[in-house]
N, C-alpha and C positions, 0 to 999 in steps of 0.2 A: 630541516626547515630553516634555521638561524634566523629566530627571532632576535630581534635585538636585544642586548640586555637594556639600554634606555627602555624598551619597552615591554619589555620582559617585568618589568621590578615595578611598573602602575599596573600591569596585569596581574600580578600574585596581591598586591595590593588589595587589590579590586574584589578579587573570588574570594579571599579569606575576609573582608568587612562583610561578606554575603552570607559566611557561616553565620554570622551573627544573628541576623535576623530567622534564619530559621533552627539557629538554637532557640530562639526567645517561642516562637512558634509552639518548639515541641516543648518545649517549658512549662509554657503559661496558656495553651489552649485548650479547652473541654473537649479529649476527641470521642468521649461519650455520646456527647452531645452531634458533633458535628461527623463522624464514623469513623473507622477503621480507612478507608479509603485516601480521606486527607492526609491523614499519621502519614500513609504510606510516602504520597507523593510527599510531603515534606521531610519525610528519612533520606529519598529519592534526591530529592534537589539537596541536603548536606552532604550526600556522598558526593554529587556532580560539583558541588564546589571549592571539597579538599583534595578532590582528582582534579579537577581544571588549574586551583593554585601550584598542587605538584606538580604540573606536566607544563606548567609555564614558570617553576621560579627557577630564577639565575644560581640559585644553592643547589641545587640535586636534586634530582626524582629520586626518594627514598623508601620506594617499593617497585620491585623488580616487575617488567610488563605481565608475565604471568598472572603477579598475584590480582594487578588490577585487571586484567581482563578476567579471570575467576570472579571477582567481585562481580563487573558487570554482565557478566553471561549470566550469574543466578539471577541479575536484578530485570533482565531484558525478559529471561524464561518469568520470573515472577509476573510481570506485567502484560506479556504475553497470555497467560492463562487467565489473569483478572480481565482481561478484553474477551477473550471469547468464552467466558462463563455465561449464561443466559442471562444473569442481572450483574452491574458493575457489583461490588464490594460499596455496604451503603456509606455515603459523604462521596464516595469517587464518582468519574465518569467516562464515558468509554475515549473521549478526545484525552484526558490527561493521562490514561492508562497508554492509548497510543503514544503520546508525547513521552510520557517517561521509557516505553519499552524503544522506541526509535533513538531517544536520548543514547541509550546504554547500547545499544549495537553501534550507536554512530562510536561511542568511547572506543569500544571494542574493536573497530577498524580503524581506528585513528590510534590505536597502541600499536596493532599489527601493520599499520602501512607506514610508519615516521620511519626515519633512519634509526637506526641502532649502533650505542657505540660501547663502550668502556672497553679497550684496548682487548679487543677480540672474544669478549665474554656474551659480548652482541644482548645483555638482557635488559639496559636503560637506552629507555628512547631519549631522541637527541635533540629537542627543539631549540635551547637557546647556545644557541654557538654558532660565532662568525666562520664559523668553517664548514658548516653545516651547507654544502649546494643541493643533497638530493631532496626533492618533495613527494608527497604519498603517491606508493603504488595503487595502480588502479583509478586515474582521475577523473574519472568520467561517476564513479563513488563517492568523492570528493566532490566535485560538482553538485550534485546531488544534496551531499549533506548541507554545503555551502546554501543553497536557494530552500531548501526545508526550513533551516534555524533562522535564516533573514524572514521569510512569511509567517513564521512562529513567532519571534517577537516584534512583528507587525499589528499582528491579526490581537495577537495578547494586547500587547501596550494601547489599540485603539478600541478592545473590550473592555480592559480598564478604564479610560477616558469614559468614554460612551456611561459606564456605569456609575462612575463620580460625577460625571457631569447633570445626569437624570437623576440622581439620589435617590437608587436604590438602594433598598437597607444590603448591605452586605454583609457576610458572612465575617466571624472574627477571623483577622488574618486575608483575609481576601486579596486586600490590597497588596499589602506583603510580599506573597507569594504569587503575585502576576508581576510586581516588579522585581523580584528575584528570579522569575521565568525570561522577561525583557532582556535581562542584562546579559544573564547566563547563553538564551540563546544569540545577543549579539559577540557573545564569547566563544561560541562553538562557531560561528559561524567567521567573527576573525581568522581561525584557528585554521580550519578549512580555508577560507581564502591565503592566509600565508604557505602553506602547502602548496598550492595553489599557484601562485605567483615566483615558485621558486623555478 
């Protein structure tokens, strides 16, 4: 893909300041109170943002495609069956069950469609290198992903507004974890447009 490292190094940046907040999340929020469904999605979004730092920083992918795609294959099945369970998992809902199970297939073809390099062992994928011309197989996938994660943190970032601006009481963390949804999908969705563009 050859991202640039200039931008490569504000994007690792970026997704690791994001652990942050949804460490603090699963830290410090009652998910007694608020259900098993939040936890989930906010476990969800710290795995998408120490895969997203790895597969954009300029030091190394430091887990072989494999293992991240095994990660997210359980996480897409996991979310997959909490969607078509008759009632969501309570605190969840069946849009953020979608959105995390789409999230984890989109990973999951974005490990399997980047280039692959390490001098013929083919198992790290290869996005930040100026040598890098090929972009993901299958682009009309990419496509796809690319206009999903741009109306995803569209539609989010203006339900947040909407919500702050009406002062509705909101749930603890709420805010948070819609602006950690904003960000992260305008990150999947760079990611994809750089494939994209090559």
């Amino acid at each position: 893909m050859g991202i640039p490292v200039v931008a490569a190094w504000p994007a690792t940046i970026c997704f690791l300041a994001l652990a942050y907040p949804c460490l603090a999340r699963l830290g410090t929020l009652n998910y007694r109170q608020l259900g098993p469904g939040v936890r989930q999605a906010d476990l969800a979004s710290l795995l998408m943002t120490v895969a997203m730092a790895a597969m954009v920083s300029p030091v190394g992918f430091p887990v072989p495609v494999a293992g991240w795609q095994a990660v997210f294959v359980v996480t897409a099945c996991w979310f997959t069956v909490s969607l078509l369970r008759a009632r969501p998992v309570r605190g969840g809902s069946r849009r953020c069950d979608l959105h995390h199970g789409v999230s984890a297939v989109a990973m999951v073809y974005m490990l399997a469609a980047m280039p692959h390099g390490d001098v013929g062992h083919r198992v790290w994928p290869t996005m930040v290198d100026p040598a890098t011309t090929a972009g993901f197989a299958v682009p009309v996938l990419a496509a796809l992903g690319l206009a999903y994660f741009a109306a995803d943190g569209a539609v989010t970032a203006r339900g947040a507004l909407r919500a702050r601006r009406d002062g509705a009481a909101a749930a603890s963390g709420t805010l948070s974890r819609a602006g950690c949804r904003v960000v992260m999908s305008a990150g999947m969705a760079g990611m994809f447009a750089a494939g994209l563009a090559v």
